[in-house]
Biotite code that builds the C-alpha atoms (Angstrom):
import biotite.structure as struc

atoms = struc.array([
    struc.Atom([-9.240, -12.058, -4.099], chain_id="A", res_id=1, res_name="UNK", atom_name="CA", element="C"),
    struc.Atom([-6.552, -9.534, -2.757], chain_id="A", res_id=2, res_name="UNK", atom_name="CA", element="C"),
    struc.Atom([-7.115, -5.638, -2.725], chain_id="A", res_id=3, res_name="UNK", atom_name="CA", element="C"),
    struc.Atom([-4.870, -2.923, -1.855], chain_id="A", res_id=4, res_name="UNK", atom_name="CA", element="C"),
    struc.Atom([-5.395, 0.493, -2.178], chain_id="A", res_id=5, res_name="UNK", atom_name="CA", element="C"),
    struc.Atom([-4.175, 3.693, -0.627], chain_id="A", res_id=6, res_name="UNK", atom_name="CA", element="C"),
    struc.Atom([-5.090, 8.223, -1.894], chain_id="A", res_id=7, res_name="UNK", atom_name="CA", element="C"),
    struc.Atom([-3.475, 11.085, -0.748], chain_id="A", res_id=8, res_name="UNK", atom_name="CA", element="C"),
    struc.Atom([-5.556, 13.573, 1.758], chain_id="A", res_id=9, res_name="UNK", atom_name="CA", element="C"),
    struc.Atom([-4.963, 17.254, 2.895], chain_id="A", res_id=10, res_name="UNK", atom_name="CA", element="C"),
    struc.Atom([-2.159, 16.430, 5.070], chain_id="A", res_id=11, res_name="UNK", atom_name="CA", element="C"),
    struc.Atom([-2.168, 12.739, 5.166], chain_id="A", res_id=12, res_name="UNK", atom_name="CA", element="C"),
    struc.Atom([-1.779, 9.543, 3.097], chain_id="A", res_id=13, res_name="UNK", atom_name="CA", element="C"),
    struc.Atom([-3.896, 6.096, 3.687], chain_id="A", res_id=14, res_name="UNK", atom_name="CA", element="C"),
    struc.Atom([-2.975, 2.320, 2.614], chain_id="A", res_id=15, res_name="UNK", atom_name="CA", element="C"),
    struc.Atom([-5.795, -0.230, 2.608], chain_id="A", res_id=16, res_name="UNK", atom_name="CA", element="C"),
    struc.Atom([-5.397, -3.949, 2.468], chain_id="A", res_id=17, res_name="UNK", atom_name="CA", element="C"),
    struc.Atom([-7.632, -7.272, 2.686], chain_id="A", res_id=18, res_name="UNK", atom_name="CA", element="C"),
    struc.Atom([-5.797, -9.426, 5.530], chain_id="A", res_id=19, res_name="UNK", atom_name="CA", element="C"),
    struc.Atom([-6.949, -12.596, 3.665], chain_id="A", res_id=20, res_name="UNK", atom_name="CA", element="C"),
    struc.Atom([-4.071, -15.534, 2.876], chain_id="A", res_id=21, res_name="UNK", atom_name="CA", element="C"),
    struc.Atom([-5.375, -17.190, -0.134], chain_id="A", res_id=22, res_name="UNK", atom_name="CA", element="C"),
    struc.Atom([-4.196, -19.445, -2.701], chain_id="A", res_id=23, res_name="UNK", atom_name="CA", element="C"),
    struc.Atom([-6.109, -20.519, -5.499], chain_id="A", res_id=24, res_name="UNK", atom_name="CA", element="C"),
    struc.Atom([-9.441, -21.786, -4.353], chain_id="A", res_id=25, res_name="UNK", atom_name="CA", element="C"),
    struc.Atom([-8.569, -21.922, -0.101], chain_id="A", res_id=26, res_name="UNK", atom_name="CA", element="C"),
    struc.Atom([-7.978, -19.498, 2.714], chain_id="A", res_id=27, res_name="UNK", atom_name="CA", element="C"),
    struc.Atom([-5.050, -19.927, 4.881], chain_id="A", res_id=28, res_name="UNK", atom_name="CA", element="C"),
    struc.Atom([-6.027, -17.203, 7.333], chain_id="A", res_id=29, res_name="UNK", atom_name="CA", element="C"),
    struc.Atom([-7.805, -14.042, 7.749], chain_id="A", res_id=30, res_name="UNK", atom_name="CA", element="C"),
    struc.Atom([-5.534, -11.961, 9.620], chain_id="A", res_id=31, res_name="UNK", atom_name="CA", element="C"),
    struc.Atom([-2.409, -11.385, 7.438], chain_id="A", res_id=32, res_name="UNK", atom_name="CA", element="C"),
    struc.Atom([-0.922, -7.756, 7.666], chain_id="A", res_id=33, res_name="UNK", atom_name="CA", element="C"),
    struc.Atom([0.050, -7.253, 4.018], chain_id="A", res_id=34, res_name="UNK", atom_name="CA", element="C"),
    struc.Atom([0.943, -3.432, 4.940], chain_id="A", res_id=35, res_name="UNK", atom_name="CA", element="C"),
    struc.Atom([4.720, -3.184, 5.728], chain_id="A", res_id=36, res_name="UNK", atom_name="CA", element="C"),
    struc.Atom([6.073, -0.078, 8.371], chain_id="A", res_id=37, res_name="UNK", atom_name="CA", element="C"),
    struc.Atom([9.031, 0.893, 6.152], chain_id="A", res_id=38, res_name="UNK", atom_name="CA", element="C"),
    struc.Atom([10.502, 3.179, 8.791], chain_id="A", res_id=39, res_name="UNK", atom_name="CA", element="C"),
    struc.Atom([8.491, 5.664, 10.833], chain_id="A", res_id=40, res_name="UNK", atom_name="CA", element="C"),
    struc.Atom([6.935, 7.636, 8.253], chain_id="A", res_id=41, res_name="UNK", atom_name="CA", element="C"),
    struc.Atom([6.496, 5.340, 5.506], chain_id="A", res_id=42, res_name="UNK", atom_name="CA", element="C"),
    struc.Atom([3.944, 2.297, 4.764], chain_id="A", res_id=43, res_name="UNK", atom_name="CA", element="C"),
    struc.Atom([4.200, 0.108, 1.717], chain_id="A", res_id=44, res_name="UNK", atom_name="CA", element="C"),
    struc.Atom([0.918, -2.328, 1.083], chain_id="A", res_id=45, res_name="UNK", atom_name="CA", element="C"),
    struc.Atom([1.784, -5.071, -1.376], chain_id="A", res_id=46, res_name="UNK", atom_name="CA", element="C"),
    struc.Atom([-0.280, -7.447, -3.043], chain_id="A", res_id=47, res_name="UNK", atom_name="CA", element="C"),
    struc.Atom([0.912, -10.473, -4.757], chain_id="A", res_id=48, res_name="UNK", atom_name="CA", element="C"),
    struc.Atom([2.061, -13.978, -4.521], chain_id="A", res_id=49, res_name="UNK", atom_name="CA", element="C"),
    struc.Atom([2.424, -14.081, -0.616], chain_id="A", res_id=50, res_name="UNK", atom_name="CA", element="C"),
    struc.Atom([6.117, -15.558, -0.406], chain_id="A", res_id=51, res_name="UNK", atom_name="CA", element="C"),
    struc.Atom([7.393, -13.195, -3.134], chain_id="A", res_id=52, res_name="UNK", atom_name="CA", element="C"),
    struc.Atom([5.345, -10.002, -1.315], chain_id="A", res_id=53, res_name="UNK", atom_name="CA", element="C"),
    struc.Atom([6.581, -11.548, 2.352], chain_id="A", res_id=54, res_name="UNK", atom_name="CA", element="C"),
    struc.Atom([10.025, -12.179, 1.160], chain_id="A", res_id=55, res_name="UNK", atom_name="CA", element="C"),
    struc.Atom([10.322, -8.627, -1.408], chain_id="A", res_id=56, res_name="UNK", atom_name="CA", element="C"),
    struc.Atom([8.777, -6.318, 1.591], chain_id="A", res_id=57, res_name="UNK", atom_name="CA", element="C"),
    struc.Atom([10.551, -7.516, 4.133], chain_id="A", res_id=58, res_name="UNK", atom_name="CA", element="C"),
    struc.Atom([13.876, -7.072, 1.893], chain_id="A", res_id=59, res_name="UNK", atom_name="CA", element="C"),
    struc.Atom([13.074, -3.565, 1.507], chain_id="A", res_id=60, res_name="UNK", atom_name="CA", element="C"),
    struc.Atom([12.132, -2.260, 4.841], chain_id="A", res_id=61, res_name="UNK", atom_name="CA", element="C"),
    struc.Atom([15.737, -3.805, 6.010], chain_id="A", res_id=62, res_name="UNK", atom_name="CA", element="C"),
    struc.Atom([17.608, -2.200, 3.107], chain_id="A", res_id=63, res_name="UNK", atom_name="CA", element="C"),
    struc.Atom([15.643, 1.079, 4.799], chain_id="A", res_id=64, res_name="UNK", atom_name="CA", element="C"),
    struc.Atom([16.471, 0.736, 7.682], chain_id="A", res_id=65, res_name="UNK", atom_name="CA", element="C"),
    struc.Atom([19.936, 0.010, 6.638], chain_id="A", res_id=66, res_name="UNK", atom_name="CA", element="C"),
    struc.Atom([20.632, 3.037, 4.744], chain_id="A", res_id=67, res_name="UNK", atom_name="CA", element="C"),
    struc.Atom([19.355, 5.060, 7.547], chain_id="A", res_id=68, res_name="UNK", atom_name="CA", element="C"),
    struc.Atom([21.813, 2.880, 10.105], chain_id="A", res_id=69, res_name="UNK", atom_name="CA", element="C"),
    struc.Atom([24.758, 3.894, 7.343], chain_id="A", res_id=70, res_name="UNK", atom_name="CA", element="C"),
    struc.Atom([23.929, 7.761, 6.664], chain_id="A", res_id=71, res_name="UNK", atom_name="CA", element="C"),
    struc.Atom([21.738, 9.227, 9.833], chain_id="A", res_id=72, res_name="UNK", atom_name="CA", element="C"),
    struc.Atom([19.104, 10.386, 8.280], chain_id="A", res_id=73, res_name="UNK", atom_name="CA", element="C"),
    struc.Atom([15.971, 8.338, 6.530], chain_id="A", res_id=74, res_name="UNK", atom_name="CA", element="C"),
    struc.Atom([15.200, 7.962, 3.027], chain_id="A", res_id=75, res_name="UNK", atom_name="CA", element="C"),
    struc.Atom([12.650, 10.042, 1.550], chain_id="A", res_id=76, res_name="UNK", atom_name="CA", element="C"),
    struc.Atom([9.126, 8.552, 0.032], chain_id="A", res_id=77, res_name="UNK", atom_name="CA", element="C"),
    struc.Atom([10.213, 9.200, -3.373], chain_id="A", res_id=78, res_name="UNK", atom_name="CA", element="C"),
    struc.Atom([13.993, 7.828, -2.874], chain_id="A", res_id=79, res_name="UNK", atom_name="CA", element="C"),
    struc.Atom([12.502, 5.026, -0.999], chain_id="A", res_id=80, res_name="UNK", atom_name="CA", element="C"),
    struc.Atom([10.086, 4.319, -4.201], chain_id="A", res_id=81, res_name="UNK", atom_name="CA", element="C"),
    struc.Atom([12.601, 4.916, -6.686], chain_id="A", res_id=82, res_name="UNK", atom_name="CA", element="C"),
    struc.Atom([15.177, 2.043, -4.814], chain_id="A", res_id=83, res_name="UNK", atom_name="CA", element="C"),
    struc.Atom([12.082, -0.432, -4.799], chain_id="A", res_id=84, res_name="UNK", atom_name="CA", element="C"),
    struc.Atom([11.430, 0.240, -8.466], chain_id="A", res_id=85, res_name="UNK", atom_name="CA", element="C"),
    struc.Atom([15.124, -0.450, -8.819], chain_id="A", res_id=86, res_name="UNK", atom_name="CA", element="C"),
    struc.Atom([15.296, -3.399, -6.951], chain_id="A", res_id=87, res_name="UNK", atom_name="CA", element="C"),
    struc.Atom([12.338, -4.932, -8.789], chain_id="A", res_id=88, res_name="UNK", atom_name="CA", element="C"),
    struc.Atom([13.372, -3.882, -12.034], chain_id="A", res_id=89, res_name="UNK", atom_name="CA", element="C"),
    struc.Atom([17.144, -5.707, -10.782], chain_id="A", res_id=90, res_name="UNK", atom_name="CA", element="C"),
    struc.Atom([14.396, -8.738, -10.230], chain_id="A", res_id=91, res_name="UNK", atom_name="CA", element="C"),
    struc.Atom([12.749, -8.903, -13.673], chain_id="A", res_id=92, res_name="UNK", atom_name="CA", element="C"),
    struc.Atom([15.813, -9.806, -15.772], chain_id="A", res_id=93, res_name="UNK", atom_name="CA", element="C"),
    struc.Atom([16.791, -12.779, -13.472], chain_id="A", res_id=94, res_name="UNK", atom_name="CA", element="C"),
    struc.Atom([13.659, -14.006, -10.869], chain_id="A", res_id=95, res_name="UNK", atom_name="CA", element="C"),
    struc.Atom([10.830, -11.763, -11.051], chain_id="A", res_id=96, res_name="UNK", atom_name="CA", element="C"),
    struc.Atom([8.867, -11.097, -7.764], chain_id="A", res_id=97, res_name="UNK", atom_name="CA", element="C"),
    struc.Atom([5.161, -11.179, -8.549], chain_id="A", res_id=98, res_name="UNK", atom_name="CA", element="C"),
    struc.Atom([4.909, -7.935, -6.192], chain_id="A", res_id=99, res_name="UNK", atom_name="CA", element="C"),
    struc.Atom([2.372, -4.916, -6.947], chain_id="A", res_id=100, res_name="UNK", atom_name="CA", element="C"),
    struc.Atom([3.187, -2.379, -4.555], chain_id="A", res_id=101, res_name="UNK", atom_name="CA", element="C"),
    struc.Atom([1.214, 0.926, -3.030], chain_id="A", res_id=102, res_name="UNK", atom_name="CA", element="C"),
    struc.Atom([3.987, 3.079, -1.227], chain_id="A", res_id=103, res_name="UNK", atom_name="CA", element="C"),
    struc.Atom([2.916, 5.710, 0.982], chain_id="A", res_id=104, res_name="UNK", atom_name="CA", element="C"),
    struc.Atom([4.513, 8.301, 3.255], chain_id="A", res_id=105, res_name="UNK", atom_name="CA", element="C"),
    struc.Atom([4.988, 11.605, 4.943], chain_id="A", res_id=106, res_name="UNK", atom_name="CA", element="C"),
    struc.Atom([8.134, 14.058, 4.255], chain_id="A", res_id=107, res_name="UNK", atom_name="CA", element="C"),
    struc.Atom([8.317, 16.760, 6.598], chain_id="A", res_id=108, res_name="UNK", atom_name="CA", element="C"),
    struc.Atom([9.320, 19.278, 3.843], chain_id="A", res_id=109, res_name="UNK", atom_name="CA", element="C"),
    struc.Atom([6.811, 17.722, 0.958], chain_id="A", res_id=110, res_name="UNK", atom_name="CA", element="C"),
    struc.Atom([3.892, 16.545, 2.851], chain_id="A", res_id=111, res_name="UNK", atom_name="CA", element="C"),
    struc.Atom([2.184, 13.308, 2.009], chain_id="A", res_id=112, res_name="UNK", atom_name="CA", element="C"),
    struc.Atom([2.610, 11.109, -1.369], chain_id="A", res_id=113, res_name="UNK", atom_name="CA", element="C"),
    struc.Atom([1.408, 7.440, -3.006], chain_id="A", res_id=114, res_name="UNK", atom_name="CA", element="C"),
    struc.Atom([3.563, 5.720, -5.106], chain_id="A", res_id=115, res_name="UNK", atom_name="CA", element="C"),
    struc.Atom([1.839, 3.151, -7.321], chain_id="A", res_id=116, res_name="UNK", atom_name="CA", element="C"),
    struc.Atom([5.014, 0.627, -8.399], chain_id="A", res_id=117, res_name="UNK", atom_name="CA", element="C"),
    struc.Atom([4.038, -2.313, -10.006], chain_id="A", res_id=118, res_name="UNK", atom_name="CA", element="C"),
    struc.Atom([5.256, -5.891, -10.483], chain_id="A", res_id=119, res_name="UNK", atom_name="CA", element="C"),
    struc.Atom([7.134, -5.182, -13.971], chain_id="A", res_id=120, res_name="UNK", atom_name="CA", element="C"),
    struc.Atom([8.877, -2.138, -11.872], chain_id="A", res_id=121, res_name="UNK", atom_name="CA", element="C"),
    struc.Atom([6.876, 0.561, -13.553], chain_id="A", res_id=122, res_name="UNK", atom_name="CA", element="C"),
    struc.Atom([6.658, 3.681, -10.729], chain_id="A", res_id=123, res_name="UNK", atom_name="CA", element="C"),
    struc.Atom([4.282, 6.892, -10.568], chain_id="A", res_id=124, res_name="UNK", atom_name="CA", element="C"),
    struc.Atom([3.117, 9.612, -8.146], chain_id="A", res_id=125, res_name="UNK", atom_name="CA", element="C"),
    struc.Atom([-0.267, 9.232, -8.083], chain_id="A", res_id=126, res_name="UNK", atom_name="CA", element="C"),
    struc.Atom([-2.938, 10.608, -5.493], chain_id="A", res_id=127, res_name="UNK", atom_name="CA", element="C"),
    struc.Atom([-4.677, 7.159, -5.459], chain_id="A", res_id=128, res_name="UNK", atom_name="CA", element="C"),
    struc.Atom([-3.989, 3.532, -6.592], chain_id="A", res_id=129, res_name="UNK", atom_name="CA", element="C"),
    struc.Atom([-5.143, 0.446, -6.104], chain_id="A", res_id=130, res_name="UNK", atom_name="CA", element="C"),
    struc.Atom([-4.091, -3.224, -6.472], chain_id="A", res_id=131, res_name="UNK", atom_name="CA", element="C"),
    struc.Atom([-6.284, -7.261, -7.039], chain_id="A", res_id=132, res_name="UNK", atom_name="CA", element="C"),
    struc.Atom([-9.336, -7.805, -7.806], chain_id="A", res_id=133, res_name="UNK", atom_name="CA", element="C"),
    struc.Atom([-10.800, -5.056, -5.629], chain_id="A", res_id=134, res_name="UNK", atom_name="CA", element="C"),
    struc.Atom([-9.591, -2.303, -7.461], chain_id="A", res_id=135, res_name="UNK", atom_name="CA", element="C"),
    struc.Atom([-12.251, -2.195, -10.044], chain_id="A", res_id=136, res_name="UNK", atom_name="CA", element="C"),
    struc.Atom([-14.249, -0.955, -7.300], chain_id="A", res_id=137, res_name="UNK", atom_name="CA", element="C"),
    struc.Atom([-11.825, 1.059, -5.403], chain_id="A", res_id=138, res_name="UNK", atom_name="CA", element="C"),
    struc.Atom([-10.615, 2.943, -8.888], chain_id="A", res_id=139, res_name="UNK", atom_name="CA", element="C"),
    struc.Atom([-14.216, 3.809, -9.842], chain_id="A", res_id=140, res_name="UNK", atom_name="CA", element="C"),
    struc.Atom([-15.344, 4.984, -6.347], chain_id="A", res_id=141, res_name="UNK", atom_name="CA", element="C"),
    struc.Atom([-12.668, 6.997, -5.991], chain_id="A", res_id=142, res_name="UNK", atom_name="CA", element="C"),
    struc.Atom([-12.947, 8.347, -9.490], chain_id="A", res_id=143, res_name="UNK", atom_name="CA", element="C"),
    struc.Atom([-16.017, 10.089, -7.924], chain_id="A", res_id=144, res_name="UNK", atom_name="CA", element="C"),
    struc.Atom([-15.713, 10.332, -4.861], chain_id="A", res_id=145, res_name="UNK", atom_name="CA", element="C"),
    struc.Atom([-11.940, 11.745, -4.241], chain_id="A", res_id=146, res_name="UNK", atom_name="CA", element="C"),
    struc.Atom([-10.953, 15.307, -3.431], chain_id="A", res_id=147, res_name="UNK", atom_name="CA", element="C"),
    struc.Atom([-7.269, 16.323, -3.122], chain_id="A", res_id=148, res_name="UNK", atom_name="CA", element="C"),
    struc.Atom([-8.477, 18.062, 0.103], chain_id="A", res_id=149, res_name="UNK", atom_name="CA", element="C"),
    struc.Atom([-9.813, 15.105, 2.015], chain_id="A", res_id=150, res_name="UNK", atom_name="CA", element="C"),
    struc.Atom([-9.951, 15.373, 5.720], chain_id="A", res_id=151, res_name="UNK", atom_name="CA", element="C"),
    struc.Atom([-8.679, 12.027, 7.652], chain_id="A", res_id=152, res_name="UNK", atom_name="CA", element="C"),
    struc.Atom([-12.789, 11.492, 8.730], chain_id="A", res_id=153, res_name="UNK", atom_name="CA", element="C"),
    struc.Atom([-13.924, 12.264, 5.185], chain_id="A", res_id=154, res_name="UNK", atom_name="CA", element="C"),
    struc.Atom([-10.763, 9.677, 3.633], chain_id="A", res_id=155, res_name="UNK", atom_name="CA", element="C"),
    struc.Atom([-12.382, 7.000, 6.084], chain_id="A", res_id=156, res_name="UNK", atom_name="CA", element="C"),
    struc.Atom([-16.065, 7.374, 5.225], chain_id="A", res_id=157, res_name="UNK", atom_name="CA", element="C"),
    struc.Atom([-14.829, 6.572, 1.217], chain_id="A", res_id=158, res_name="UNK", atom_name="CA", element="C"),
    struc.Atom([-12.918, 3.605, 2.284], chain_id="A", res_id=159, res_name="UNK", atom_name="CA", element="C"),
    struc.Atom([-15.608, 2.408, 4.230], chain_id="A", res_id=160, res_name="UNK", atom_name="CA", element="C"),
    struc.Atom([-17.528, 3.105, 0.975], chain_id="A", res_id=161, res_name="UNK", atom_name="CA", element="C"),
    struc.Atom([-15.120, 0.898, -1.073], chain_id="A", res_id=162, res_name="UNK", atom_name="CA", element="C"),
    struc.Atom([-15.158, -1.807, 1.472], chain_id="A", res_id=163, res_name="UNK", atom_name="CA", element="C"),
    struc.Atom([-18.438, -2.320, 1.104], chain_id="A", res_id=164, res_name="UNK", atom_name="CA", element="C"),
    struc.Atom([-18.408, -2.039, -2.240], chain_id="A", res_id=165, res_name="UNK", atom_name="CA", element="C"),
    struc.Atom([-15.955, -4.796, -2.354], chain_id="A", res_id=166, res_name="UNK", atom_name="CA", element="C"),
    struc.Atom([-17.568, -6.723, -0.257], chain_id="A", res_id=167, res_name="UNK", atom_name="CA", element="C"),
    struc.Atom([-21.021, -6.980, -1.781], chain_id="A", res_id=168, res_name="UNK", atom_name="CA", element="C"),
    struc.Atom([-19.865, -7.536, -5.561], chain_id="A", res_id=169, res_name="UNK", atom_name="CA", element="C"),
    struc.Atom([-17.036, -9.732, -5.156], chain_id="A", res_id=170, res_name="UNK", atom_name="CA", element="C"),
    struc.Atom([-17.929, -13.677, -5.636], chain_id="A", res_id=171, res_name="UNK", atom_name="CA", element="C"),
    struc.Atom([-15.234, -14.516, -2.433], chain_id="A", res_id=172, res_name="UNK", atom_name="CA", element="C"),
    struc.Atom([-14.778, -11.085, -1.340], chain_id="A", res_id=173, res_name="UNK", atom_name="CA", element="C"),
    struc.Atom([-12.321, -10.233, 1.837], chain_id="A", res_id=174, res_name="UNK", atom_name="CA", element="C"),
    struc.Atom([-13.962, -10.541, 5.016], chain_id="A", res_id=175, res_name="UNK", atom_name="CA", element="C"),
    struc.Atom([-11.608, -8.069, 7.340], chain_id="A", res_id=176, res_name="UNK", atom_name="CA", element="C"),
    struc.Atom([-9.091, -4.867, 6.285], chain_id="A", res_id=177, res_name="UNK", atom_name="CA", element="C"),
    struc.Atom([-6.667, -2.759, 7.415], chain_id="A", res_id=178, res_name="UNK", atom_name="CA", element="C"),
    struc.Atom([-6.318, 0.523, 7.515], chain_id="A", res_id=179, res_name="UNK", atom_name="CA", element="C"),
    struc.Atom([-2.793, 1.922, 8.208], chain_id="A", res_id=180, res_name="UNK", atom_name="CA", element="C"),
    struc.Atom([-2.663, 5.864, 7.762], chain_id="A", res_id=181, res_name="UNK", atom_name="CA", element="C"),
    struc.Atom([0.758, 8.246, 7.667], chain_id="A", res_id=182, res_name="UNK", atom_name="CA", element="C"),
    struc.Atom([0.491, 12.334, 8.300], chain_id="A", res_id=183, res_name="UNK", atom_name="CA", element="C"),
    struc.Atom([3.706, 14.412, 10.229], chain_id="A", res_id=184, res_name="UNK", atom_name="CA", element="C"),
    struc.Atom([2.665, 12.234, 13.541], chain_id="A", res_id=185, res_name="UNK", atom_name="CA", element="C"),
    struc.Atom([3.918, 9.218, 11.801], chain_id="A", res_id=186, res_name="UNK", atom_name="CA", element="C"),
    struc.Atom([2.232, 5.863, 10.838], chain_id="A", res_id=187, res_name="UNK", atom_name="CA", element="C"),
    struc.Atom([0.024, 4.249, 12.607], chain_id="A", res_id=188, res_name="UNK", atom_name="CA", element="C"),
    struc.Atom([-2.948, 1.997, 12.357], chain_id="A", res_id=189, res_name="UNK", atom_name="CA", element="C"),
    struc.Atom([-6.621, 3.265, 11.903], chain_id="A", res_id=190, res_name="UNK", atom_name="CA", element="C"),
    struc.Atom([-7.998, 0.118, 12.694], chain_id="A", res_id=191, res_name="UNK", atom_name="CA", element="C"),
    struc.Atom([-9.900, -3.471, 11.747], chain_id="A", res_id=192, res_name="UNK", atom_name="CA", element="C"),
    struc.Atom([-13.184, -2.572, 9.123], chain_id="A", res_id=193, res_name="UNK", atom_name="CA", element="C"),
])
């Protein structure tokens, strides 16, 4: 019962994830990381089949990391989400990753922005997403809850909402989250709700 979801504040953009491993009716663990450092300023939380999101993620942060090795300077948010949409649209036409993706980061001359890509390689800038089974919730309380002007305490109070939330009307719902946030500081995490 995976959920991923990340908004856009004032000067700051968040990434939520359950850290559940599940497949089909069994958990595997309850403290997988499905939020992926991308470089300093950038945070991509994926949901999805976990070897295809392990195996797609990890692909991307090196390719990332790799362009910045080649050139000397880091890939923007939006050039990073256009080369995952790229990659994944590459992916459809021969083996498909199962991969939604929330990308999320911090550009010093462009401030913060969330990039909802999902696993058929469709890509918008949005100011909040959200990914699994938990995003029924997450959508509709931050349909009325979200304000473009969020500060970083005000952004935590509504995803402690939406944890709840989640928690209380899903059948098998996510025990533990993480919280992974990026502003001109960097990213970092927030911590364990």
């Amino acid at each position: 019962m995976e959920s991923v979801f990340g908004l856009v504040g004032k000067d700051f953009a968040i990434v939520v994830a359950d850290s559940s491993a599940v497949h089909s009716i069994l958990v595997h663990k309850t403290n997988e990381d499905k939020i992926m450092l991308l470089d300093s300023h950038k945070l991509m939380g994926a949901s999805g089949e976990t070897g295809d999101r392990a195996q797609f993620t990890e692909y991307i942060q090196k390719n990332v990391a790799l362009y910045q090795f080649r050139n000397g300077i880091p890939l923007t948010t939006a050039a990073a989400a256009n080369f995952t949409r790229g990659e994944l649209a590459t992916a459809l036409r021969k083996n498909p990753y199962m991969v939604n993706i929330i990308l999320a980061g911090y550009d010093k001359d462009i401030g913060p922005s969330v990039y909802f890509i999902d696993y058929i390689a469709s890509l918008h800038k949005v100011d909040k997403a959200a990914f699994g089974y938990g995003s029924y919730f997450a959508l509709s309380m931050m349909d009325r809850h979200y304000r473009k002007d969020m500060t970083v305490e005000e952004a935590v109070d509504l995803v402690d909402k939406i944890i709840m939330e989640i928690r209380s009307r899903l059948v098998v719902a996510p025990p533990n989250f993480v919280i992974k946030i990026v502003d001109k500081d960097g990213a970092r995490e927030y911590g364990l709700a």
